[in-house]
C-alpha positions as protocol buffer text, in pm:
chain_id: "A"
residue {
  index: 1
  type: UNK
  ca { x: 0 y: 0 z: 0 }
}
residue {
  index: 2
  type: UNK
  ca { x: 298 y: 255 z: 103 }
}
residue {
  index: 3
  type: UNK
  ca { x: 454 y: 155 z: -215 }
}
residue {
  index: 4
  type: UNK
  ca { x: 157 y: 224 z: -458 }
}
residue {
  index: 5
  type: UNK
  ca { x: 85 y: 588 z: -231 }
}
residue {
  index: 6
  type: UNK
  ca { x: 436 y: 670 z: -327 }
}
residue {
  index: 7
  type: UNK
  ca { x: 439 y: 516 z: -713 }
}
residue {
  index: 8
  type: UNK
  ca { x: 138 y: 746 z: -732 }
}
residue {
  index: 9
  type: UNK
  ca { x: 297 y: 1069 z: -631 }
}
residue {
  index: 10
  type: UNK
  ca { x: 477 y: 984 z: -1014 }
}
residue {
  index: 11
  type: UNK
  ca { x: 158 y: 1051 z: -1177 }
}
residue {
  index: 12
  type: UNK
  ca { x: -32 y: 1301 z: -965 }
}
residue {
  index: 13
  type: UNK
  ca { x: 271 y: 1464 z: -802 }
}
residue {
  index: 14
  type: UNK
  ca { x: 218 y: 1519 z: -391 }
}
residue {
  index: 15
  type: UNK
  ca { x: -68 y: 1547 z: -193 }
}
residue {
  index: 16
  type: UNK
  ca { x: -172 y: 1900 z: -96 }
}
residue {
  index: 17
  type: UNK
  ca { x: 7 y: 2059 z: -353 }
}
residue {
  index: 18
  type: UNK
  ca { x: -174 y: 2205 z: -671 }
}
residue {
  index: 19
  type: UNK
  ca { x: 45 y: 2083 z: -1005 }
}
residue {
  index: 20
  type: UNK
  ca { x: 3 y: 2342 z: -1290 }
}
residue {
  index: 21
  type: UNK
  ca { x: -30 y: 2152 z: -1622 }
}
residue {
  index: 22
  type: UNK
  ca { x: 360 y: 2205 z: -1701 }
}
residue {
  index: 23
  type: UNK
  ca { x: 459 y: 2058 z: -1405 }
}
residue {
  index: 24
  type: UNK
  ca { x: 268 y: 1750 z: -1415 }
}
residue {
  index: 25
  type: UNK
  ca { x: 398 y: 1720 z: -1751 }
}
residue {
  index: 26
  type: UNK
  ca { x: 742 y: 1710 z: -1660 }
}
residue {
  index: 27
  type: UNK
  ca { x: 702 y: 1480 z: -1372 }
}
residue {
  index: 28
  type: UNK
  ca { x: 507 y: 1228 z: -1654 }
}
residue {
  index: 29
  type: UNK
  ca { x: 794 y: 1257 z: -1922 }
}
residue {
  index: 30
  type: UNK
  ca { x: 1037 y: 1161 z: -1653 }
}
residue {
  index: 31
  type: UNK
  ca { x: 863 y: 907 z: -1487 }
}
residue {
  index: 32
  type: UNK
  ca { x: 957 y: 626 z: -1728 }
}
residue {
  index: 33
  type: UNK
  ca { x: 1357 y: 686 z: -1658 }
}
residue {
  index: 34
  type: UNK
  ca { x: 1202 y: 704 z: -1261 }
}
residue {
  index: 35
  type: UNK
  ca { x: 1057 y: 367 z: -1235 }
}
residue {
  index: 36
  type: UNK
  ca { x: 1358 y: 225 z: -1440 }
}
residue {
  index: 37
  type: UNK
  ca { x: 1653 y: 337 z: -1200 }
}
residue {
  index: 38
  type: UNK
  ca { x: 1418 y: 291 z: -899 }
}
residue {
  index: 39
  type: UNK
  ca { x: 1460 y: -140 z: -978 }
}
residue {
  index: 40
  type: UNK
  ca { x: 1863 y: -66 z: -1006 }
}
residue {
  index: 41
  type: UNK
  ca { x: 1892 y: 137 z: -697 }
}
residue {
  index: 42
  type: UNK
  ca { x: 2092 y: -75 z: -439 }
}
residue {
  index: 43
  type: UNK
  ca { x: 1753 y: -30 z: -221 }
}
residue {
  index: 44
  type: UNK
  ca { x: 1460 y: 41 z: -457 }
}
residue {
  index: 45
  type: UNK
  ca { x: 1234 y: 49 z: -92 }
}
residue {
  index: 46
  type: UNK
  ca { x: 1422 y: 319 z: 31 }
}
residue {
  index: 47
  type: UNK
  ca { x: 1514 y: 501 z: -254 }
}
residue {
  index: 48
  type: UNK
  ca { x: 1120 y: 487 z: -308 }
}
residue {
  index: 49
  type: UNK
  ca { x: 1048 y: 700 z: 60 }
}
residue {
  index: 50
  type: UNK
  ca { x: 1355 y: 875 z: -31 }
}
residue {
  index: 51
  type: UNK
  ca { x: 1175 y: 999 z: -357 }
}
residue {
  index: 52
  type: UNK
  ca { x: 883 y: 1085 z: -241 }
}
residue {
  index: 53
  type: UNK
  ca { x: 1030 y: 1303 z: 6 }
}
residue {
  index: 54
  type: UNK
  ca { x: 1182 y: 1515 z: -221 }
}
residue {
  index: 55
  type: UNK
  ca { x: 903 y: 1572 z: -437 }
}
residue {
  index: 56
  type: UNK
  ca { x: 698 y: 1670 z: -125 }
}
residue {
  index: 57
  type: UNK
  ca { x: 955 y: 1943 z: -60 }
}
residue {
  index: 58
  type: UNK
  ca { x: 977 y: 2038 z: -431 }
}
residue {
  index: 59
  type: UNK
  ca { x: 594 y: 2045 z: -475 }
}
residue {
  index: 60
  type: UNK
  ca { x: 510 y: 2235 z: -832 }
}
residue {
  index: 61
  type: UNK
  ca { x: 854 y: 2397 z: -880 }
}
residue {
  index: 62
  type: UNK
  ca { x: 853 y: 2372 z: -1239 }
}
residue {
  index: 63
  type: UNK
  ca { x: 1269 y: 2502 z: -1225 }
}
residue {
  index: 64
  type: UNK
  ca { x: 1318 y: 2155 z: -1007 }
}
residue {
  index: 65
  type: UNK
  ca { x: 1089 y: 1893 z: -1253 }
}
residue {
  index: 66
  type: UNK
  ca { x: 1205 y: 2059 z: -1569 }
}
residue {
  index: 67
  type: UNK
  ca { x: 1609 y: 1998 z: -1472 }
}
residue {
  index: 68
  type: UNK
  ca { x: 1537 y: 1653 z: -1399 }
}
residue {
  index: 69
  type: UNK
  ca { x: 1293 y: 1581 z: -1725 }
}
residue {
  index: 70
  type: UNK
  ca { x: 1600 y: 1792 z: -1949 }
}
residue {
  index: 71
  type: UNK
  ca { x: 1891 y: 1579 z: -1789 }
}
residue {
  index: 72
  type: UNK
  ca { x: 1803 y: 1193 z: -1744 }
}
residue {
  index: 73
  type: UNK
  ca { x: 2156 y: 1134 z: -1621 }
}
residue {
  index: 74
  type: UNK
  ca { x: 2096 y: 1344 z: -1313 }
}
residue {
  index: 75
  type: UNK
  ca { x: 1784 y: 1124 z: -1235 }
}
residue {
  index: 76
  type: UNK
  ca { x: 2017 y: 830 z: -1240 }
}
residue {
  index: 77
  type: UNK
  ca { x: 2255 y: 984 z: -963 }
}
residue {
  index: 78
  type: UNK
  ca { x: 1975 y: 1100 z: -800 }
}
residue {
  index: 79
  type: UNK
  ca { x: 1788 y: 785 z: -782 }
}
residue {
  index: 80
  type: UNK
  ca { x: 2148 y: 563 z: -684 }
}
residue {
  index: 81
  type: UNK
  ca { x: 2182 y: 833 z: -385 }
}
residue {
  index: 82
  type: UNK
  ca { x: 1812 y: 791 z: -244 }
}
residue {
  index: 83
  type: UNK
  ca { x: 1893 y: 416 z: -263 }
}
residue {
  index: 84
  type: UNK
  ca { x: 2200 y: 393 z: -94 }
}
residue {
  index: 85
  type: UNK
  ca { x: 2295 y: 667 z: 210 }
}
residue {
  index: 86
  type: UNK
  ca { x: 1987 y: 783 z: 417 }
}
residue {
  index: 87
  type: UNK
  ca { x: 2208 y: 1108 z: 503 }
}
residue {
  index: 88
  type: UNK
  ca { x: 2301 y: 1227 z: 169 }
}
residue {
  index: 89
  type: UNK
  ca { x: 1883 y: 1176 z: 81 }
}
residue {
  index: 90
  type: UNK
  ca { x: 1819 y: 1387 z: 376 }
}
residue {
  index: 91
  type: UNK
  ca { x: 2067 y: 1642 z: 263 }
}
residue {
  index: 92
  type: UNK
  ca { x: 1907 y: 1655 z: -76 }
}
residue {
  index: 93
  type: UNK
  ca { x: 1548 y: 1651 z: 75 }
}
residue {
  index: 94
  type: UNK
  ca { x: 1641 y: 1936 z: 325 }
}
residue {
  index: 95
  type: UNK
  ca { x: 1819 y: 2138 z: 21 }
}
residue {
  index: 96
  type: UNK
  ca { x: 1682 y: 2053 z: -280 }
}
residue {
  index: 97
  type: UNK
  ca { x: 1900 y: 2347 z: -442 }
}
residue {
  index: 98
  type: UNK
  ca { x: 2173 y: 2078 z: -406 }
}
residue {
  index: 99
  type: UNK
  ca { x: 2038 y: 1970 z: -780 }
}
residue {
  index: 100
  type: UNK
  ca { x: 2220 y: 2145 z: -961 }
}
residue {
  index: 101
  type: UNK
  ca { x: 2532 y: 2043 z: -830 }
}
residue {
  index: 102
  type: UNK
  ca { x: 2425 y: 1728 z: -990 }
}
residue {
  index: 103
  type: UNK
  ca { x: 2418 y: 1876 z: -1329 }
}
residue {
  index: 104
  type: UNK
  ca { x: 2742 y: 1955 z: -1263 }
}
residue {
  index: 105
  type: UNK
  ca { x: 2905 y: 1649 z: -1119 }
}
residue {
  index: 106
  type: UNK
  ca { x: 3118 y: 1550 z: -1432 }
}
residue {
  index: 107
  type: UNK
  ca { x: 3297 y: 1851 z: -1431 }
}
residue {
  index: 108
  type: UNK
  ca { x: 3433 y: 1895 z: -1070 }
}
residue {
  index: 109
  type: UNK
  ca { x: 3723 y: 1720 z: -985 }
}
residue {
  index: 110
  type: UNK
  ca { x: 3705 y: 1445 z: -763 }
}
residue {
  index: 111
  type: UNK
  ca { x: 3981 y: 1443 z: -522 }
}
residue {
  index: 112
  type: UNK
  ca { x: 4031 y: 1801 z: -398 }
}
residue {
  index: 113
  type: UNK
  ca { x: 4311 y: 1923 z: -266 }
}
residue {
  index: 114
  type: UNK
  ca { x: 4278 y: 2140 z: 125 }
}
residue {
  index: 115
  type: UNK
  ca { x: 4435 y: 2452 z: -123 }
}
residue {
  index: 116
  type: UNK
  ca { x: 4171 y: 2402 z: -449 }
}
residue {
  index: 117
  type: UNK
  ca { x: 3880 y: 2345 z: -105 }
}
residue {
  index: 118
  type: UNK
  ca { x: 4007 y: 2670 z: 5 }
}
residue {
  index: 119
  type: UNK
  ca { x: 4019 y: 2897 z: -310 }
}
residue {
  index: 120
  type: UNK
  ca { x: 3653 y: 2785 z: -421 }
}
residue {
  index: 121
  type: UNK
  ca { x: 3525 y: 2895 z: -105 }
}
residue {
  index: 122
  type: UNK
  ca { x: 3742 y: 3237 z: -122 }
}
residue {
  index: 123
  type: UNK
  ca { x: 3583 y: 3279 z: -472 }
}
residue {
  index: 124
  type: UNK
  ca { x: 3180 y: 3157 z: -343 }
}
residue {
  index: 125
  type: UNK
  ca { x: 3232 y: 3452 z: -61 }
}
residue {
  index: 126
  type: UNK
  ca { x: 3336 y: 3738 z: -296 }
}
residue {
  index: 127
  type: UNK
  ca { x: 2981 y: 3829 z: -384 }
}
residue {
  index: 128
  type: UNK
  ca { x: 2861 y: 3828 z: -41 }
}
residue {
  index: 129
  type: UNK
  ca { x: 2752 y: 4126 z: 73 }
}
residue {
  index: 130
  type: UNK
  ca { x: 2673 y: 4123 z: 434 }
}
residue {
  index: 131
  type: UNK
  ca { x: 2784 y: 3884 z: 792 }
}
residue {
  index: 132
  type: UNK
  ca { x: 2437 y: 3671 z: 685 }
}
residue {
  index: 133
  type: UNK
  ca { x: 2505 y: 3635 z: 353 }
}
residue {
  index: 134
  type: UNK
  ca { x: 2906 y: 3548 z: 405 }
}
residue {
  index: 135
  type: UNK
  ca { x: 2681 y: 3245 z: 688 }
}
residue {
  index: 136
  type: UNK
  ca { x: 2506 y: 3131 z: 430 }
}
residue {
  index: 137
  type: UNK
  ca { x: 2732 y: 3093 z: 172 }
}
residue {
  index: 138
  type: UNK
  ca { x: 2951 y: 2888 z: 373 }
}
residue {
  index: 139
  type: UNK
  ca { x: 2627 y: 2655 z: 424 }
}
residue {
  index: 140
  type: UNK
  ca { x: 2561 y: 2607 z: 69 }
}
residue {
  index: 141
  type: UNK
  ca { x: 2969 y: 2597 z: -30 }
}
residue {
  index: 142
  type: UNK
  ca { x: 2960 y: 2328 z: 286 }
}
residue {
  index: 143
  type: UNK
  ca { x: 2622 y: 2119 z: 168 }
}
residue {
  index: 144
  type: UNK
  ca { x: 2754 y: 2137 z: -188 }
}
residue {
  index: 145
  type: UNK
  ca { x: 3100 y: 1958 z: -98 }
}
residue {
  index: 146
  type: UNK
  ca { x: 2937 y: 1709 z: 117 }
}
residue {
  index: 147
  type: UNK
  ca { x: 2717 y: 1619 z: -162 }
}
residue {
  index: 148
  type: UNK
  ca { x: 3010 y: 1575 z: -425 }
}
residue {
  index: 149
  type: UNK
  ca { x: 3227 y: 1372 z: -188 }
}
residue {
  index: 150
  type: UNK
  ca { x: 2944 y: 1136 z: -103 }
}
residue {
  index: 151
  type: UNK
  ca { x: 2870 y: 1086 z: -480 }
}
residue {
  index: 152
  type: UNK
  ca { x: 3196 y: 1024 z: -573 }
}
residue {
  index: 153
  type: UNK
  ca { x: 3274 y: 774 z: -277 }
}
residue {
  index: 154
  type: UNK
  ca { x: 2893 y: 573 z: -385 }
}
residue {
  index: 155
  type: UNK
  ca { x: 3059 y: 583 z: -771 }
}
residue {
  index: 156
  type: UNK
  ca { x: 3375 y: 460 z: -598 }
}
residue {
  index: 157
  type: UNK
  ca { x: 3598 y: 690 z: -760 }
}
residue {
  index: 158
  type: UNK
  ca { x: 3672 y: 788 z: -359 }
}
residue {
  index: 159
  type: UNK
  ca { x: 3843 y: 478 z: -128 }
}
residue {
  index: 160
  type: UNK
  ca { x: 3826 y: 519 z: 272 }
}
residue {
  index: 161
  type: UNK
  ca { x: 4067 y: 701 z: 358 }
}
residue {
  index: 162
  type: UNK
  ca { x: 4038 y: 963 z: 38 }
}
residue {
  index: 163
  type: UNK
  ca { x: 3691 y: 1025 z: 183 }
}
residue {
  index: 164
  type: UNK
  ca { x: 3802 y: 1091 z: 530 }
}
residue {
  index: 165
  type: UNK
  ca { x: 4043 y: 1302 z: 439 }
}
residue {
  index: 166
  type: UNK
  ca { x: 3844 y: 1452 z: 204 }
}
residue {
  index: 167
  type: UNK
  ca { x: 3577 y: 1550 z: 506 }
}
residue {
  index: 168
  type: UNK
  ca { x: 3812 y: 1665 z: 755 }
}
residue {
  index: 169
  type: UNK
  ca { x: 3968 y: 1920 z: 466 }
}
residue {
  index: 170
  type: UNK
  ca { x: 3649 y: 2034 z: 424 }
}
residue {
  index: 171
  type: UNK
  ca { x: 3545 y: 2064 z: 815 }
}
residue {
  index: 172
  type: UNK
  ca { x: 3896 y: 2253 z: 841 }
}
residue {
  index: 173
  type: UNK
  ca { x: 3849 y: 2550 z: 584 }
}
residue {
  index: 174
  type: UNK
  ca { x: 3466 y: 2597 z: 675 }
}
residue {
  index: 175
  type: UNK
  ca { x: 3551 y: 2597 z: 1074 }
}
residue {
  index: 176
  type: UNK
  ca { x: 3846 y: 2875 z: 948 }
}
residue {
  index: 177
  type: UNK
  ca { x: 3646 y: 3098 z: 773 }
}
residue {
  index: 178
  type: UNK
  ca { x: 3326 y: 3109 z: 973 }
}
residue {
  index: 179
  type: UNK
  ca { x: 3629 y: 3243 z: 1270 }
}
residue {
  index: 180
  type: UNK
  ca { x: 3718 y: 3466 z: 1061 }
}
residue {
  index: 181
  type: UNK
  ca { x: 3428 y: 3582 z: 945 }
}
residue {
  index: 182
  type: UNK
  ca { x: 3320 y: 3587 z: 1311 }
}
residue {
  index: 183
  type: UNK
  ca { x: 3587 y: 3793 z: 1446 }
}
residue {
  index: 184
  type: UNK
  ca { x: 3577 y: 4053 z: 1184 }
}
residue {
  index: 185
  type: UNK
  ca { x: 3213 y: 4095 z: 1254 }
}
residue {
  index: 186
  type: UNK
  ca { x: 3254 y: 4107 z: 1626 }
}
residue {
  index: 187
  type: UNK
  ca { x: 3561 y: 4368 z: 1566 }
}
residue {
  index: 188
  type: UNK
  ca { x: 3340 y: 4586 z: 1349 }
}
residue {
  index: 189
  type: UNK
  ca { x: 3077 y: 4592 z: 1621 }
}
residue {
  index: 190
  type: UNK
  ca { x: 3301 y: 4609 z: 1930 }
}
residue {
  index: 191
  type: UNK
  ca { x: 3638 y: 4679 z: 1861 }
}
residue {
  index: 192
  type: UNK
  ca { x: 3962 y: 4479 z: 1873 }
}
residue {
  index: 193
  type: UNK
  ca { x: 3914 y: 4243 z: 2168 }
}
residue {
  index: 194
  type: UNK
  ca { x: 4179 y: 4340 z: 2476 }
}
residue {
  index: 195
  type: UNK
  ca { x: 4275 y: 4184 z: 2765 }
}
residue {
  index: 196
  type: UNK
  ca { x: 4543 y: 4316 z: 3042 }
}
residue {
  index: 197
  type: UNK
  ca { x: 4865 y: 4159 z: 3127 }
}
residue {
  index: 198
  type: UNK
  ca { x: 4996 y: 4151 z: 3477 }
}
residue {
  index: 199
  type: UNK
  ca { x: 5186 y: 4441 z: 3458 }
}
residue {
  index: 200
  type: UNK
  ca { x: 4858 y: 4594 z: 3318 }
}
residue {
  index: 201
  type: UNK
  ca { x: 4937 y: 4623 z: 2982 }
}
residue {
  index: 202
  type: UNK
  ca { x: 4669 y: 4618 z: 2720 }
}
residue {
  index: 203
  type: UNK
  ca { x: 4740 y: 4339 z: 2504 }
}
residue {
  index: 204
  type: UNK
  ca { x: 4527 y: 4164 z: 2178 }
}
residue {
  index: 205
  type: UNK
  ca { x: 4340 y: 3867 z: 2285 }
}
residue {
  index: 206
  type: UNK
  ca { x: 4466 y: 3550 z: 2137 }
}
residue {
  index: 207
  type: UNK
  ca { x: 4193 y: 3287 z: 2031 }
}
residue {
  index: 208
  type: UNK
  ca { x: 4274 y: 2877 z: 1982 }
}
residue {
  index: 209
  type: UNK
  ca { x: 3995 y: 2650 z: 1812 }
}
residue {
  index: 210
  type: UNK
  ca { x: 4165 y: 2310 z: 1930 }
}
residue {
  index: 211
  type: UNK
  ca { x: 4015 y: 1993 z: 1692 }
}
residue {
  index: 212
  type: UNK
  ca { x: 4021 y: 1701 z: 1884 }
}
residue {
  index: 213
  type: UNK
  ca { x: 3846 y: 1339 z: 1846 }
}
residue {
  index: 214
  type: UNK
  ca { x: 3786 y: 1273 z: 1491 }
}
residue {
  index: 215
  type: UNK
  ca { x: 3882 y: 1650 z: 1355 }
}
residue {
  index: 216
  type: UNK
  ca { x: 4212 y: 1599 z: 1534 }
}
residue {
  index: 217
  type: UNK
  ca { x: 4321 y: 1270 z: 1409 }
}
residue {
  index: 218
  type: UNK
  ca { x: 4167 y: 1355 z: 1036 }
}
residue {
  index: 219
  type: UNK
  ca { x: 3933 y: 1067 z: 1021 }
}
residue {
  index: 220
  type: UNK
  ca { x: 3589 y: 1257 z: 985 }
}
residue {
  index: 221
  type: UNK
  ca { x: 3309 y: 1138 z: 901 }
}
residue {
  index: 222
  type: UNK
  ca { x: 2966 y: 1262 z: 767 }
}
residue {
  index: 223
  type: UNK
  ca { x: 2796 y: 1232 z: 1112 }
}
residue {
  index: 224
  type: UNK
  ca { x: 3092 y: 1420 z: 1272 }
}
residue {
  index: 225
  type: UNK
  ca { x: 2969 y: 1721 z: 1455 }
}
């Protein structure tokens, strides 16, 4: 019964959501590439639930449906990924911006270096104009690197211990650049922060962000917090 409620969001899209006539045309013309990957996904059950929580979130997006009816390929990633790691599904479900990333998975590199990690995120910043916007373009730079590690570890194009490393490079440069975008926030709202020395010197307060546990010994893994 679960199964046919979900096989029938394919045809009516979800419940509760009103589907222009585009949009349930794009969800029909990719249906048929759907229901084929769905019975090679490594958990066609799963992937199923996965599926139909995504299209819940995307509702009658047409800018969603029409990416996945113009570029079959992506269904196929998408599909393997709802079938095989419950967090990178929830990741997708929870940002479903993440699909274009997908579009654009042949042409990233796969193993990234700490420096190339570094200089995209440099580069995703520039345009940001404001302390919120730098915060939430470190979220989508973050999301976005999650999702092409995972992808490239389920292709196996990433072993163990690439991915690992892989995860702590990236927990590394996003834990550096939300301090510093931090502290220059805090310094443009109250000044360079000060403490006293013995002698009563004013002096520049040192900070330390110490990685321990998993960050520490470089073995992190997508449930690290």
């Amino acid at each position: 019964v679960g199964a046919q409620r979900r096989l029938r969001l394919l045809k009516e899209g979800p419940p509760f959501v009103h589907f222009s006539a585009k949009a349930s045309q794009l969800l029909r013309k990719t249906t048929p590439t759907i229901l084929q990957e769905l019975v090679r996904a490594p958990d066609p059950d799963t992937a199923l639930i996965n599926l139909e929580g995504f299209l819940s979130t995307v509702g009658a997006r047409t800018t969603f449906l029409s990416l996945l009816a113009e570029n079959p390929s992506v269904v196929k990633l998408l599909i393997r990924l709802f079938g095989s790691s419950d967090y990178l599904a929830k990741l997708f479900i929870y940002h479903p911006e993440l699909l274009d990333s997908l579009v654009r998975a042949d042409a990233v590199r796969i193993n990234k270096s700490r420096l190339a990690m570094a200089q995209e995120l440099e580069e995703a910043l520039q345009g940001s104009r404001d302390y919120e916007d730098k915060l939430n373009e470190l979220r989508r730079f973050k999301n976005g690197e999650v999702l092409r590690i995972g992808m490239a570890a389920l292709a196996g194009e990433l072993n163990h211990h690439q991915e690992t490393r892989q995860i702590t490079n990236l927990a590394e440069i996003c834990l550096q650049k939300a301090y510093e975008i931090s502290c220059h926030e805090l310094e443009k709202r109250y000044g360079n922060p000060l403490y006293k020395t013995a002698q009563g010197r004013p002096r520049t307060a040192q900070f330390a962000i110490i990685g321990l546990g998993r960050l520490g010994a470089r073995e992190m893994s997508y449930n690290s917090d």
